[in-house]
N, C-alpha and C positions, 0 to 999 in steps of 0.2 A: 711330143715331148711333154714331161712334168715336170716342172720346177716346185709343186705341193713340198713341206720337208717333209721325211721320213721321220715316225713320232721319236726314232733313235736321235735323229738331229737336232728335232725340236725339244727332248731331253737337254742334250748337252747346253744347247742356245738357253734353255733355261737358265741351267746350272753356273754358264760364263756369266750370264747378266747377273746373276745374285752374287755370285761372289766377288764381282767387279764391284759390284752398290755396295756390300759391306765388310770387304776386304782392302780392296785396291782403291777406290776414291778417298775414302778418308785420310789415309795420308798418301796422296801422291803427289800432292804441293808440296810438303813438308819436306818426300823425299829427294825431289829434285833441286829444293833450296839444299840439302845435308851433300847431295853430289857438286852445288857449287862451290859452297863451299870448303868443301875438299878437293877437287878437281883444279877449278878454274884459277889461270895463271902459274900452275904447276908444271914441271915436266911430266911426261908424259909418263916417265916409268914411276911416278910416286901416286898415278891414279888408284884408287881405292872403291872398292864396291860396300856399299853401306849395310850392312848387316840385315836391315830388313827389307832386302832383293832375295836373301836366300829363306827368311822366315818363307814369306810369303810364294817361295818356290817350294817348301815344305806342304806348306797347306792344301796347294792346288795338287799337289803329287797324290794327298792325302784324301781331297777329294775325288780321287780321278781325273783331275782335270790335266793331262797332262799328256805333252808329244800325238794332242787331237791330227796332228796336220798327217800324220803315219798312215796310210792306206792298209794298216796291218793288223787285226785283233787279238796278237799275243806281243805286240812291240809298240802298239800303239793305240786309237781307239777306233780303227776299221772303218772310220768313214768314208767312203766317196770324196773325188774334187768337189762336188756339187754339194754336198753335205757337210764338209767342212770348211766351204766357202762362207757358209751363213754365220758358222762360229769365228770365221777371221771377221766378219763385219763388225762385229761384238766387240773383238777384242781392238780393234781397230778404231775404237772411241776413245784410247788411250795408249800416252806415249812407252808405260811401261808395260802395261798389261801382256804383248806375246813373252815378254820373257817371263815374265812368269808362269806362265803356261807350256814352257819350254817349246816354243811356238816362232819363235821370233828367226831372220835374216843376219847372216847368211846361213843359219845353222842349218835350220830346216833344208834348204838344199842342197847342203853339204851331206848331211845323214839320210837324204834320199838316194844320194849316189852313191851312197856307200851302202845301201838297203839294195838297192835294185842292179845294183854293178862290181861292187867288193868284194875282195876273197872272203874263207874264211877268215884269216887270219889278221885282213885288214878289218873287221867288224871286229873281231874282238878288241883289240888295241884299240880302234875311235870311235867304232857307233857305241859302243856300250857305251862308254863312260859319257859318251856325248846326247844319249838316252838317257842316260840319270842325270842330266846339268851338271855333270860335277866339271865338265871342261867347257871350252865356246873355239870357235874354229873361225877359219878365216875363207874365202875364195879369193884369189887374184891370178887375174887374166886380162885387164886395161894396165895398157903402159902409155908413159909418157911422154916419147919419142915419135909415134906412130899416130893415124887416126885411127881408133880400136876401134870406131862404129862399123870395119870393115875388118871382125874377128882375123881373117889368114893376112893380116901386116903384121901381126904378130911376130919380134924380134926374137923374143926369149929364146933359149934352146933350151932343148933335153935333150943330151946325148948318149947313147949307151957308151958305155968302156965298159966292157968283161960281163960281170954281176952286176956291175951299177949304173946310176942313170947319173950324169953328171948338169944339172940346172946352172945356166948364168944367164943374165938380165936383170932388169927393171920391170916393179910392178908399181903402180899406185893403186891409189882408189880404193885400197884394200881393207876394208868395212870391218872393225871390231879387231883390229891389230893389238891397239891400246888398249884391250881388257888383260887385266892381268891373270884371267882365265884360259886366256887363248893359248892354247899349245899346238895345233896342228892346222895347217895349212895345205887347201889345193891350189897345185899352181899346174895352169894350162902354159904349156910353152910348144915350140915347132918341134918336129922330129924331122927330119927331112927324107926323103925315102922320094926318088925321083921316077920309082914304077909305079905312084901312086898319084891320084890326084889329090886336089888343095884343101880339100875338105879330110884326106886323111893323113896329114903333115903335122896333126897336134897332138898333145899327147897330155892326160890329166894327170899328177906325181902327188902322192902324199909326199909333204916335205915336214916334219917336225920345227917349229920356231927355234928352236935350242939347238938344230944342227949349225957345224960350222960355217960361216959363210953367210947365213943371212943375218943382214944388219936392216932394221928399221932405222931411215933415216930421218923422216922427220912425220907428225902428223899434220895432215892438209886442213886448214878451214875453210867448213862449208857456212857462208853467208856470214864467218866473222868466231863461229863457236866452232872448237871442234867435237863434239860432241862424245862430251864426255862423258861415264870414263871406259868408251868402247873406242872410238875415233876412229879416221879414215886414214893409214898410211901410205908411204912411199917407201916400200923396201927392195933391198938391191941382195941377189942373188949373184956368189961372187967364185964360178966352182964349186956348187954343193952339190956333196957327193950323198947319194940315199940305195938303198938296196933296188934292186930291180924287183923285188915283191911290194914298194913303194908303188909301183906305176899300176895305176886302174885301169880294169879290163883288159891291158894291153897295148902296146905302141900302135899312134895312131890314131886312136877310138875316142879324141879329145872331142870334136864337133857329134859327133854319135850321142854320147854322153851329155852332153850342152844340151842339145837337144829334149832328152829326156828330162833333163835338170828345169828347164827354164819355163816348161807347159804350168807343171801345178806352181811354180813361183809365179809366177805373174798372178794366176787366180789369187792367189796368198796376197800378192802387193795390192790387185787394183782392190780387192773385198775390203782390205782395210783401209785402204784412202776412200769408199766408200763409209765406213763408220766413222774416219774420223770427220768426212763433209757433212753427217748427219749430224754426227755431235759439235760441229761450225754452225750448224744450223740453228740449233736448241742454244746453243748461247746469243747467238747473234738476236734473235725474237725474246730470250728474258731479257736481253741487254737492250733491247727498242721497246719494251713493254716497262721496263722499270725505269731509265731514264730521260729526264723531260728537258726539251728546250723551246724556245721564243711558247710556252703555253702547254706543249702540246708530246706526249709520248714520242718517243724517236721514229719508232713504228709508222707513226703517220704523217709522217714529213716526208717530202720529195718524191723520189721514187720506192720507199722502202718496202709497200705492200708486193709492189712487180718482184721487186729483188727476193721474195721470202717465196715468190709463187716461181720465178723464174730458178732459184736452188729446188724447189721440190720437181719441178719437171726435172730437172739434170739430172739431179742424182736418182730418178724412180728410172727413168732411162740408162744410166749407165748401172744401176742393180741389175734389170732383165738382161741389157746384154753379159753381162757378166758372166748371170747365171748360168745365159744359152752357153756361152763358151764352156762352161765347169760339165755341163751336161753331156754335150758333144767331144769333152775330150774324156769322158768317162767312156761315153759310148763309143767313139773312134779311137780313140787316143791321139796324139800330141800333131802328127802328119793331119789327119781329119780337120784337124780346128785350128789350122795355122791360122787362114783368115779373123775367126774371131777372137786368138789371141793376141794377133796382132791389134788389132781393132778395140782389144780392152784397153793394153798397154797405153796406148793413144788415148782413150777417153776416160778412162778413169781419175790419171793423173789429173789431164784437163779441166776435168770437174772439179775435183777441190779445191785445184788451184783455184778458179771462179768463184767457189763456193767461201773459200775460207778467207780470199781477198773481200767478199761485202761483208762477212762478221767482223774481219780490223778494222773495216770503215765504220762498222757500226760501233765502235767501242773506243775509236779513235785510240790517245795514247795509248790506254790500256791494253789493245790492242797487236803493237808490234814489242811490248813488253813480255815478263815471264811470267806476270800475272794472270794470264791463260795459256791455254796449250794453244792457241790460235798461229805463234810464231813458231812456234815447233812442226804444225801442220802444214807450214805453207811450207817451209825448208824442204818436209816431206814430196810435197807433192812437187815445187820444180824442182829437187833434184832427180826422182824418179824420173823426168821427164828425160833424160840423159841416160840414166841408169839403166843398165839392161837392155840400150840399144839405144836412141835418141828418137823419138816421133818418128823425124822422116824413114830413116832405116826400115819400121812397121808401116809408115803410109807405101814404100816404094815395093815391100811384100806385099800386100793386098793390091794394091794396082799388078804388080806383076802376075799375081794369082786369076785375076779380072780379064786381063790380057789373055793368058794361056786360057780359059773358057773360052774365048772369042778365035782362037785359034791365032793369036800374035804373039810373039816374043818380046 
């Protein structure tokens, strides 16, 4: 194995880090003070995107820097997982930055499913416009009712009638509801087919937000914000009726599809919980080098040298595994590297969470304020910790992976 980057990657990782230094940092305090106050304590339907989210998606367009995460070189910019992992690390030092790069969750794997499993007809109507940032999309497949760390509890249905596919149920959780960009939604629900087993009972539907029947009913706060003005909802699907050219890939092929969906997402989540534990990092050592108490820099008080030595062992560790998993699902694909995507999922999160709880302590109040992205980070990293599966779900894959080598079930 190589994890050396290819000089294409080490190109673009250039190109992210300059335009993040004199693009995106200079105002990116500024911009998320103009999101709260426009957002926060509002309904949800009067959220507003600030005008310089789409500047600055101009620019990056304009440099090229744009829809990196694509495996594609006429749709996107043809990197490799492993090579486009380095550029999520990048962008991943900051809260806005994948969107601007039209890079950011759940899009990206929504427009890989529709890359690698859409009709025609459904690429034109949503990857396109979803290739130009001009829309943002939703996934919802956790419901509220169920424990969904065991995807086939799944209530929802999809049912055919005639030509069409008829959706009711409950979703939550459903990430970027609240942009007022958002027009199309995939919803996993059952299909029920009793010549089949439980893994082919789902079924993935484009559902347009505008069709009848679905109602957002409230957005959920995570740790107190909902994080505006994309937010996490609860919508209830009440009889919506969609064409049967709606349904991806075909009844059924929901878990199929998950599958393909959720290999390079994970690479995408943990690379960037790794840039942002780096940049937890670099705050936390200027904020112990320039802060003095009882005499003496913060740095050298207590435990803080371990703490600065104990984040760089973590995160230089969860970088290589990372890496191996981006490599090995390049060279095997998604089945090959179950183990070490399960295994990043787990320790990626992990780490920042670790990482980004000693830079609040180093910074005390300042710290769980919005004076740094540091509270933004940590949100990040324990909610991932749920998201996409919960810890044990990935520890109980790898043990059961472990087992079947050993010849146990």
């Amino acid at each position: 194995m190589n994890f050396e980057p290819s000089a294409k990657a080490q190109d673009f990782v250039k190109r992210v880090r300059a335009f993040m230094k004199t693009e995106i940092a200079p105002i990116e305090a500024a911009y998320w003070d103009k999101i709260e106050a426009q957002c926060n304590g509002r309904e949800w339907k009067h959220w507003r995107i600030p005008p310089e989210m789409e500047a600055l998606k101009s620019k990056a367009r304009e440099a090229g820097l744009w829809n990196m995460f694509l495996p594609d070189n006429k749709l996107g910019a043809g990197l490799s997982t492993m090579e486009y992992a380095l550029v999520a690390e990048e962008t991943g030092r900051s809260l806005m930055a994948p969107e601007v790069f039209n890079c950011n969750a759940p899009d990206t794997g929504n427009m890989e499913v529709l890359w690698k499993y859409g009709s025609d007809a459904q690429k034109k109507e949503w990857l396109e416009p979803l290739l130009a940032g001009e829309i943002r999309s939703v996934f919802c497949m956790t419901e509220p009712d169920v424990a969904s760390s065991d995807a086939t509890n799944m209530q929802a249905t999809a049912t055919l009638e005639g030509d069409e596919v008829v959706i009711s149920g409950t979703k939550w959780w459903s990430s970027g509801i609240g942009d007022p960009r958002a027009k199309i939604a995939i919803v996993m629900a059952r299909t029920e087919n009793p010549d089949l087993d439980r893994h082919h009972q789902h079924t993935m539907v484009l559902v347009p937000l505008n069709t009848p029947g679905v109602t957002i009913k409230r957005m959920l706060p995570v740790f107190g914000t909902h994080d505006e003005p994309h937010g996490h909802g609860e919508v209830e699907f009440n009889n919506v009726r969609v064409p049967l050219g709606n349904v991806i890939a075909g009844l059924g092929k929901g878990f199929e599809i998950a599958q393909g969906r959720l290999g390079p997402g994970r690479i995408h989540h943990c690379m960037r919980c790794i840039g942002a534990a780096e940049e937890s990092l670099d705050l936390m050592i200027k904020r112990g080098i320039s802060r003095v108490a009882f005499g003496k820099p913060l740095i050298n008080l207590g435990g803080n040298r371990e703490r600065v030595a104990e984040a760089r062992l973590a995160i230089d560790q969860a970088r290589l595994l990372t890496l191996y998993a981006a490599w090995k699902l390049d060279q095997l694909g998604a089945l090959g590297a179950m183990t070490e995507i399960a295994a990043i999922k787990v320790v990626a999160p992990n780490v920042l969470e670790q990482v980004v709880d000693m830079a609040i302590q180093m910074h005390g109040g300042a710290g769980v304020s919005r004076d740094t992205p540091l509270s933004g980070f940590y949100i990040q990293a324990r909610s991932l910790r749920l998201a996409d599966g919960p810890d044990e779900v990935h520890k109980g894959v790898i043990a059961r992976i472990e087992m079947m080598k050993r010849g146990f079930k």
